[in-house]
C-alpha positions in Angstrom: 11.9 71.3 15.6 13.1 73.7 18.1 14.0 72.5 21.9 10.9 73.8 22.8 8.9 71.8 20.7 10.7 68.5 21.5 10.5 69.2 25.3 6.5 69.5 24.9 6.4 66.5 22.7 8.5 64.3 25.3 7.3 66.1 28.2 3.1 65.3 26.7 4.3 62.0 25.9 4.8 60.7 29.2 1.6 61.8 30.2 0.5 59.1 28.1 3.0 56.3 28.5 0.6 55.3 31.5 -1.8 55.0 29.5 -0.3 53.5 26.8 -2.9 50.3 26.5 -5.8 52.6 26.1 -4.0 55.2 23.6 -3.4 52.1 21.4 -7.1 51.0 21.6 -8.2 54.8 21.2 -5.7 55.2 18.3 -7.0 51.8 15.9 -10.2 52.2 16.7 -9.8 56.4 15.4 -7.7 54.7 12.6 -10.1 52.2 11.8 -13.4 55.1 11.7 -11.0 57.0 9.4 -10.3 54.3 7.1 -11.9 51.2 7.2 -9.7 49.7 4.5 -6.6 50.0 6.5 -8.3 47.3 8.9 -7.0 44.9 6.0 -3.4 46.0 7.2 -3.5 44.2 10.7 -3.9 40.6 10.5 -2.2 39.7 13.4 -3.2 40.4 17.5 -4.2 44.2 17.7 -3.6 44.5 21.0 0.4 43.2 20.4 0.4 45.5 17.6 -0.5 48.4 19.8 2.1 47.2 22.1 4.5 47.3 19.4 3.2 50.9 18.5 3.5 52.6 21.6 6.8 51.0 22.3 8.3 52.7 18.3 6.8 55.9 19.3 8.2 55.9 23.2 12.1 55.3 21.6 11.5 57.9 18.8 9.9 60.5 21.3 12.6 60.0 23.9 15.0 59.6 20.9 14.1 63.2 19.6 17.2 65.4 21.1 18.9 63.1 19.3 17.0 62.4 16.3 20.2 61.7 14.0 20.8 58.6 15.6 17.5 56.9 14.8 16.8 58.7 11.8 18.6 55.0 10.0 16.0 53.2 12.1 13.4 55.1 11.0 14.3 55.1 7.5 14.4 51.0 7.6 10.6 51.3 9.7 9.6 52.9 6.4 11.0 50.4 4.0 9.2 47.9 6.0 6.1 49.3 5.5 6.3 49.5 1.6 5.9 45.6 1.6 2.3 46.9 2.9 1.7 49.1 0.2 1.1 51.9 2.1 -0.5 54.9 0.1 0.6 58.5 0.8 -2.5 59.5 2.2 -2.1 56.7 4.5 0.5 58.8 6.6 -2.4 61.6 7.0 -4.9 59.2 7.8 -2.0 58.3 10.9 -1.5 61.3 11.4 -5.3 62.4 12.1 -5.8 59.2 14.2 -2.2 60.3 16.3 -3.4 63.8 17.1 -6.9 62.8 18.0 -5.6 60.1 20.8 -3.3 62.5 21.9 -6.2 64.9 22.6 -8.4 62.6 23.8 -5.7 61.2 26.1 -3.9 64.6 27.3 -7.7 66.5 27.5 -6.4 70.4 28.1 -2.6 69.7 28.1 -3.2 69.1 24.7 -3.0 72.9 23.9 -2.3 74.4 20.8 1.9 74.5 21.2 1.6 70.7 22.1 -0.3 70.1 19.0 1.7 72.2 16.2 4.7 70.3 18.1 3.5 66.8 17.4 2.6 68.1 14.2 6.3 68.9 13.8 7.2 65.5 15.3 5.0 63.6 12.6 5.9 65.6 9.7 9.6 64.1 10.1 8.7 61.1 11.0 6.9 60.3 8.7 9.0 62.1 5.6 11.8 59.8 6.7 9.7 56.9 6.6 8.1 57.9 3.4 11.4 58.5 2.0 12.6 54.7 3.0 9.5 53.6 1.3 10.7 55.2 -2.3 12.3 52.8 -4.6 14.5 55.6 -5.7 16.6 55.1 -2.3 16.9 51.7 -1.6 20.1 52.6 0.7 20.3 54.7 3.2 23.5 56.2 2.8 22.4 56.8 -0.6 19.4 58.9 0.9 21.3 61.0 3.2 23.7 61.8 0.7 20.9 63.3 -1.4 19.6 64.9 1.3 23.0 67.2 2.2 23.2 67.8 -1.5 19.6 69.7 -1.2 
């Protein structure tokens, strides 16, 4: 991502930190129209869930300058979610849901730079997450190793 982009994606996200109770409900309910099956997912309180959400995504946002340093946490988020069997398609499912709240929630700052920023934003999110999912690297050091080698 280039500064650029991270400054839109922090500067739109706390636009929507106010908001942060309704961008949760927006967000499941988009998630839920998408795919009904992930419903199945969320057994506990959806409302503390969504709580938990916008509170992940507030530290990783605000976290993006210095991505590096939460990249492990990220990578252990994604582990965490294998136990849920998360498919691949999954993430653009989430994805779709993400950039829809944002738009609903940011109306016209959500302008085309915003959105190919977030875009950004997800797409290494989640290819962190995905690749603490993979039983191929159960360790993160492991991982990151791999990763300098490519």
């Amino acid at each position: 991502m280039t500064p650029v982009q991270v400054e839109l994606v922090q500067s739109s996200w706390e636009k929507v930190v106010p908001i942060a109770k309704q961008a949760a409900d927006l967000f499941y309910g988009r998630l839920f129209e998408l795919n009904p099956q992930l419903k199945r997912l969320f057994k506990d309180d959806i409302d503390e869930q969504g709580k938990k959400l916008m509170q992940i995504l507030t530290t990783v946002v605000r976290g993006l300058k210095q991505f590096d340093r939460l990249e492990m946490a990220v990578w252990q988020l994604g582990r965490r979610h294998q136990v849920y069997r998360i498919a691949p398609e999954d993430f653009n499912t989430v994805a779709e849901a993400l950039l829809w709240t944002l738009e609903q929630g940011l109306q016209r700052a959500f302008t085309p730079d915003v959105k190919q920023a977030w875009v950004e934003a997800y797409t290494i999110v989640a290819s962190v997450m995905q690749a603490g999912m993979s039983y191929d690297y159960a360790n993160f050091d492991k991982w990151k190793a791999a990763q300098s080698m490519d």
